[in-house]
PLY file of the C-alpha trace (Angstrom):
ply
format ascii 1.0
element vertex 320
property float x
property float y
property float z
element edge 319
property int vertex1
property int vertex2
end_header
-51.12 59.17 -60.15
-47.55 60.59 -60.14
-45.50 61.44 -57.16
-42.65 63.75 -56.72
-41.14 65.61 -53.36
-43.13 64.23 -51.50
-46.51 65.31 -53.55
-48.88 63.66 -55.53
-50.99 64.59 -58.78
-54.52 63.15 -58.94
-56.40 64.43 -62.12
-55.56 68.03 -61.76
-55.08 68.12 -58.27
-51.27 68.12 -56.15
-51.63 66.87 -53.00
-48.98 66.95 -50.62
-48.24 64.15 -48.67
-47.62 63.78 -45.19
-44.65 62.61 -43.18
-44.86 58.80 -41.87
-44.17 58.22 -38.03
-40.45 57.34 -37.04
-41.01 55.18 -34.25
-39.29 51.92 -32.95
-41.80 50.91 -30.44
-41.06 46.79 -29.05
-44.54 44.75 -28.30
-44.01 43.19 -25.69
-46.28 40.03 -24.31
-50.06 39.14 -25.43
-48.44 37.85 -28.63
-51.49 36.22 -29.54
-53.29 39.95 -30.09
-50.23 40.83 -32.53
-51.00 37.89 -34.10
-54.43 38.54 -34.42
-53.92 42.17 -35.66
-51.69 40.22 -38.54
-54.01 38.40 -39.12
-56.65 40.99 -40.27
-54.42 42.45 -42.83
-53.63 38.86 -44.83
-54.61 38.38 -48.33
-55.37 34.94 -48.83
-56.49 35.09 -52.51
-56.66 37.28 -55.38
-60.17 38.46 -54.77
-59.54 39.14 -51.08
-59.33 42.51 -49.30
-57.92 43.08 -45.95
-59.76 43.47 -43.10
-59.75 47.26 -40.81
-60.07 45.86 -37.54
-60.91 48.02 -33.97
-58.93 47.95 -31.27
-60.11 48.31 -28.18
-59.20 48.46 -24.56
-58.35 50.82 -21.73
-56.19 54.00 -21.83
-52.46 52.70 -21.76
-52.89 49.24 -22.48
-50.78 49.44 -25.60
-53.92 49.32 -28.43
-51.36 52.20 -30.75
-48.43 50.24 -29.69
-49.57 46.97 -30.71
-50.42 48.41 -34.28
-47.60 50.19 -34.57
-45.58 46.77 -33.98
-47.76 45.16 -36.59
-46.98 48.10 -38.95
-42.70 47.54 -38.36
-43.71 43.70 -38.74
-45.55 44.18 -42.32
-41.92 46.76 -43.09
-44.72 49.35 -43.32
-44.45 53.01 -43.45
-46.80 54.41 -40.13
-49.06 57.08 -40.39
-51.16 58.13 -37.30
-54.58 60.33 -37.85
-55.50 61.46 -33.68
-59.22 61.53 -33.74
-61.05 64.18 -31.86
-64.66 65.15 -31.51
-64.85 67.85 -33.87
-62.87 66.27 -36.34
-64.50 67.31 -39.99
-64.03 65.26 -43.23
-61.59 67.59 -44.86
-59.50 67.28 -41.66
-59.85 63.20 -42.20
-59.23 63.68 -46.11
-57.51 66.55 -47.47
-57.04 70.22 -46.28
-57.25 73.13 -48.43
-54.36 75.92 -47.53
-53.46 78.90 -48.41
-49.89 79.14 -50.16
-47.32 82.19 -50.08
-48.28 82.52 -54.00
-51.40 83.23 -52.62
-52.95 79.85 -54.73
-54.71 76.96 -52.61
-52.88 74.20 -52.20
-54.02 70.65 -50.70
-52.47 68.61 -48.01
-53.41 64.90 -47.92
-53.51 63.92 -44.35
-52.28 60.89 -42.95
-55.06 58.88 -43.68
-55.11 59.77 -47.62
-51.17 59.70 -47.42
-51.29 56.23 -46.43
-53.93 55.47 -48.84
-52.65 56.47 -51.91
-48.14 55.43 -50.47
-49.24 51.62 -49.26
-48.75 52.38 -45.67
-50.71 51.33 -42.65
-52.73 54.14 -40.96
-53.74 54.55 -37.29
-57.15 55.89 -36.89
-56.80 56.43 -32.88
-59.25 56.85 -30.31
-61.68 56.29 -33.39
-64.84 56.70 -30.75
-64.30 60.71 -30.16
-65.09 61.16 -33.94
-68.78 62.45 -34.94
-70.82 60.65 -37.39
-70.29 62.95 -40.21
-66.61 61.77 -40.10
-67.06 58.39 -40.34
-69.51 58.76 -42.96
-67.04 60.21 -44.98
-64.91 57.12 -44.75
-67.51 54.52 -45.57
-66.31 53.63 -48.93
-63.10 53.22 -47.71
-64.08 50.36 -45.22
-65.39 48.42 -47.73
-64.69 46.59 -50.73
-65.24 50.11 -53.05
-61.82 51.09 -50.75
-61.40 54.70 -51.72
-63.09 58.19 -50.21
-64.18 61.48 -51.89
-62.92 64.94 -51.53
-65.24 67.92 -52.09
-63.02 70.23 -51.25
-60.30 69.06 -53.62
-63.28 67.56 -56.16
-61.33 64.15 -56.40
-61.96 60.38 -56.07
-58.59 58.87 -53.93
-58.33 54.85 -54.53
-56.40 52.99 -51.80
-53.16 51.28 -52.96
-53.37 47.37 -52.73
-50.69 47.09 -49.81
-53.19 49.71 -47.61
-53.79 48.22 -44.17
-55.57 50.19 -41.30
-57.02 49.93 -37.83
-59.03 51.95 -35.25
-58.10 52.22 -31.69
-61.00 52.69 -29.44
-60.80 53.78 -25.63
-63.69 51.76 -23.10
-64.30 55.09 -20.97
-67.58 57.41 -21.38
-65.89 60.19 -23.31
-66.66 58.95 -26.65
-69.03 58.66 -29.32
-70.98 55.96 -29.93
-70.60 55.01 -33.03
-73.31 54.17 -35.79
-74.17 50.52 -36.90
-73.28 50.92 -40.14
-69.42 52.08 -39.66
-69.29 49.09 -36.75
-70.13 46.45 -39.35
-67.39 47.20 -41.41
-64.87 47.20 -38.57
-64.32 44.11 -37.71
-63.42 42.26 -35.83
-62.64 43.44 -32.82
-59.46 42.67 -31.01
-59.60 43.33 -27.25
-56.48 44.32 -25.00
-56.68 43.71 -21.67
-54.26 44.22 -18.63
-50.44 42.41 -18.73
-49.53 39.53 -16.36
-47.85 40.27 -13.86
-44.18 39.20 -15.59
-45.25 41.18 -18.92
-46.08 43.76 -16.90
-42.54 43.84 -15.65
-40.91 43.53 -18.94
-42.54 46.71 -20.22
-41.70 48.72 -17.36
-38.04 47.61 -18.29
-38.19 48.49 -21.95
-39.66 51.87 -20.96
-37.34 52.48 -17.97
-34.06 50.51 -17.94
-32.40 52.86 -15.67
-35.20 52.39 -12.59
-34.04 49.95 -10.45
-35.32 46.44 -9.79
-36.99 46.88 -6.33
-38.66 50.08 -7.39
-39.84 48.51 -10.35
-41.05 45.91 -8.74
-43.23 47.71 -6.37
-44.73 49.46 -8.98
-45.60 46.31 -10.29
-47.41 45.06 -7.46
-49.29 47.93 -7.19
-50.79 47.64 -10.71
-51.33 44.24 -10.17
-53.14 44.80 -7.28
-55.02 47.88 -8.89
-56.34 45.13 -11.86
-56.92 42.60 -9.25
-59.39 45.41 -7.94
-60.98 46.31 -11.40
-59.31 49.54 -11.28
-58.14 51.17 -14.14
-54.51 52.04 -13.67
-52.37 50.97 -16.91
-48.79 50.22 -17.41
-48.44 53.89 -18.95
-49.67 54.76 -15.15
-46.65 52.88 -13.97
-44.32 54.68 -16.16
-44.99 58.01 -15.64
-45.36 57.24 -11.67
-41.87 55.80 -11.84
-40.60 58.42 -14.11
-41.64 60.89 -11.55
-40.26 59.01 -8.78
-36.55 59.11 -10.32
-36.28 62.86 -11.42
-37.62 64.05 -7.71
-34.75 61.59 -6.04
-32.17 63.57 -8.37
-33.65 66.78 -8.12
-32.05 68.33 -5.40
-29.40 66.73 -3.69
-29.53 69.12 -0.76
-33.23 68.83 -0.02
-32.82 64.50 0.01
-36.13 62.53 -0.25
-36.78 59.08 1.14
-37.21 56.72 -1.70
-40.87 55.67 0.29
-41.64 59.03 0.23
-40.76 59.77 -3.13
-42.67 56.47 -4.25
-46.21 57.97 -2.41
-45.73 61.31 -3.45
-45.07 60.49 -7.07
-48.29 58.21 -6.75
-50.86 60.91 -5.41
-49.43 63.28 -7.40
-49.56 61.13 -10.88
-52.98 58.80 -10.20
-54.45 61.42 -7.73
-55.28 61.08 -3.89
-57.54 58.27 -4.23
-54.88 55.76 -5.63
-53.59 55.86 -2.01
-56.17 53.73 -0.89
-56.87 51.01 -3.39
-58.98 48.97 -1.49
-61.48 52.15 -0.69
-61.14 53.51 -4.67
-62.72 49.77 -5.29
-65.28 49.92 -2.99
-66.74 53.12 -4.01
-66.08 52.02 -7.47
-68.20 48.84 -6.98
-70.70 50.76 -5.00
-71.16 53.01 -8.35
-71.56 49.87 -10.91
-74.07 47.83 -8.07
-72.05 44.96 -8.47
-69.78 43.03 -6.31
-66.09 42.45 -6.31
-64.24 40.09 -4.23
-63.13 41.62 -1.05
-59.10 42.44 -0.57
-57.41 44.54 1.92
-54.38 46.56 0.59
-52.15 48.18 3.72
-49.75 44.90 4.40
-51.59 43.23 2.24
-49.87 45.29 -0.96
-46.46 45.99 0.92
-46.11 42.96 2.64
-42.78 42.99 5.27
-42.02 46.99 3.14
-43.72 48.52 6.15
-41.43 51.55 6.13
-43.24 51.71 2.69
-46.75 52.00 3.89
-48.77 55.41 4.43
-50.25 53.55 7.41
-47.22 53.69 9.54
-45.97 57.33 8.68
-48.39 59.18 11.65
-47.23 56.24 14.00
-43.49 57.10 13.75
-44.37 60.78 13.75
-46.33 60.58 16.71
-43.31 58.13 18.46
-41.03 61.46 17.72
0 1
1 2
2 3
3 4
4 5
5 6
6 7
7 8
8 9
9 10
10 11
11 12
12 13
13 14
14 15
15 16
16 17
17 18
18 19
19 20
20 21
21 22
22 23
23 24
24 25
25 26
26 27
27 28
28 29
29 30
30 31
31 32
32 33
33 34
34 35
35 36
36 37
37 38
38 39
39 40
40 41
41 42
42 43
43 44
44 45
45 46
46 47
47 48
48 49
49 50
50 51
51 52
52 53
53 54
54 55
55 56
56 57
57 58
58 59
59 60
60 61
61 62
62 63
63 64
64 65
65 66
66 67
67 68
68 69
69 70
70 71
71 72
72 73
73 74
74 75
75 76
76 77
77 78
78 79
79 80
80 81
81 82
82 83
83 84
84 85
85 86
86 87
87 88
88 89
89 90
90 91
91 92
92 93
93 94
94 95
95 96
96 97
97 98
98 99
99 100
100 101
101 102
102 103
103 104
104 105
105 106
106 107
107 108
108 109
109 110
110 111
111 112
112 113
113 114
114 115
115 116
116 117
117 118
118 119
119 120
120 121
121 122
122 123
123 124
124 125
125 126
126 127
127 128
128 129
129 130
130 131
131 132
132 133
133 134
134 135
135 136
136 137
137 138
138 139
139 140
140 141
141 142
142 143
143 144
144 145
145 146
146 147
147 148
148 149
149 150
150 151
151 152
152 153
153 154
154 155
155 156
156 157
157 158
158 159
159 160
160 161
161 162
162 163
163 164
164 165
165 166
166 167
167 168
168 169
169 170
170 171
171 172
172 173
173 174
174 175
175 176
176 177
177 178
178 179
179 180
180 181
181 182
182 183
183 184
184 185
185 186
186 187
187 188
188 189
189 190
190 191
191 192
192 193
193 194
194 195
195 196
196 197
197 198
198 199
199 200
200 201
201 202
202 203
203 204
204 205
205 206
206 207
207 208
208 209
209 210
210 211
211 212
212 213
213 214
214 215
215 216
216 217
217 218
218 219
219 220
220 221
221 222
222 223
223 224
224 225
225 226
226 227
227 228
228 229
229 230
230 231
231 232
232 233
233 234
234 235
235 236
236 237
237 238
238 239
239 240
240 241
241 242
242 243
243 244
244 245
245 246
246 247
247 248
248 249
249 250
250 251
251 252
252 253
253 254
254 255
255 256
256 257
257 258
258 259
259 260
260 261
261 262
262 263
263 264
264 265
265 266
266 267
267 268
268 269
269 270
270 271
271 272
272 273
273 274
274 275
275 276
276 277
277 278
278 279
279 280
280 281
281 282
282 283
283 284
284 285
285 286
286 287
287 288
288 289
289 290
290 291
291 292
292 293
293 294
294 295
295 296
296 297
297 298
298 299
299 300
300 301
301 302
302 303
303 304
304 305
305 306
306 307
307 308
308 309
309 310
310 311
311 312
312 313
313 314
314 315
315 316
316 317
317 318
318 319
């Protein structure tokens, strides 16, 4: 194999690679899942082979961030492959196009760019992709470690320093996928909601111009939401927060109250329901047929804030 501007010759075939991701994203608490990740991708012998572990977790708990930090920890180049459900094989491998000289010519995607460069590839939200797909890598996830193009009629070996993982939603919009691909995924690292102080940081990182008390009710109101088994993720408390801040400096002659801005950045970014946690749980727990320790919300989430809670709004209206 020979590469030059960015392309690649395999047999008789030019493949162009390409671009890694630029990205300088920080990983911030559950160290021990980094760890883990790192883990996977050791060689401890000569006759070893890394390991393509699945990540999985909620939407927005970090599962591409956290391999994107392991990637920047390994001084790999990053290449991301967005599964979808009608993802084909040549989309996974290589893509045939047409060129202005009217010849084909063959794009390696990021997956075979990876492969065949020594990066680390992304395979996210791995469960929207079909079976036919994932057949199509099966040599790749095993010790054999390369995949087979029919449309470019070529055999693609994986470089030694190849690492890759698959992020994998928990929500019912996926595939499930077959035994076969499973076993050679492994293991599985799980990602679960931040503390409450991690939780914090992150919102930090992401917004470092919010200021403390708004970030910190939107911190208590995730914590609250996981306390509740609800779903709503740190990337929930960014945008909501992001919201916030560009209606407050919107329009400086139509002024909204920071509470206000706060609740209407909330029902409009996590929907009407997220206004009532403690009746989003109930009906939740009412759908699963299990039980979840009661909690109130109202005073209970806002505490002394009271010119912060819904509740009170019709009260002072009606006073008026």
């Amino acid at each position: 194999m020979n590469t030059k501007d960015n392309s690649i010759k395999i047999g008789n075939i030019h493949l162009q690679l390409s671009e890694p991701v630029q990205s300088s994203q920080k990983w911030i608490g559950q160290i021990e899942t980094l760890r883990q990740l790192l883990a996977c991708w050791l060689i401890v012998a000569e006759e070893d082979l890394p390991l393509a572990p699945r990540i999985a977790g909620l939407p927005g708990v970090g599962k591409t961030t956290l391999a994107m930090a392991a990637a920047a920890e390994r001084n790999q180049e990053l290449f991301i492959y967005q599964c979808t459900a009608d993802t084909r094989p040549e989309d996974l491998l290589v893509t045939p196009v047409l060129a202005e000289s009217g010849t084909i010519a063959y794009h390696a995607s990021p997956l075979v760019t990876a492969m065949v460069s020594g990066g680390v590839c992304i395979l996210d939200e791995g469960n929207r992709m079909n079976e036919k797909s994932w057949a199509s890598l099966a040599p790749l996830l095993d010790h054999r470690r390369y995949v087979e193009s029919v449309v470019a009629g070529v055999v693609i070996h994986a470089d030694k320093e190849f690492r890759c993982a698959v992020t994998m939603n928990e929500d019912e919009s996926t595939y499930e996928i077959p035994d076969y691909i499973l076993s050679r995924l492994q293991p599985t690292i799980s990602l679960g909601f931040p503390e409450r102080d991690d939780e914090m940081s992150i919102l930090k990182y992401h917004l470092p111009f919010a200021e403390d008390d708004l970030l910190a009710l939107t911190v208590d109101f995730l914590q609250r939401s996981h306390e509740l088994k609800l779903d709503f993720s740190p990337r929930d408390g960014i945008h909501l927060l992001q919201y916030m801040l560009k209606r407050l400096s919107q329009d400086s002659s139509h002024p909204l109250s920071r509470d206000k801005a706060w609740y209407e950045a909330l029902q409009l970014v996590l929907g009407e329901e997220a206004m009532d946690l403690e009746a989003m749980s109930e009906k939740k727990k009412q759908a699963l047929g299990g039980e979840f320790p009661p909690m109130g919300l109202g005073s209970l989430l806002f505490g002394d804030l009271e010119s912060l809670n819904p509740d009170n709004w019709e009260d002072e209206e009606d006073d008026e």
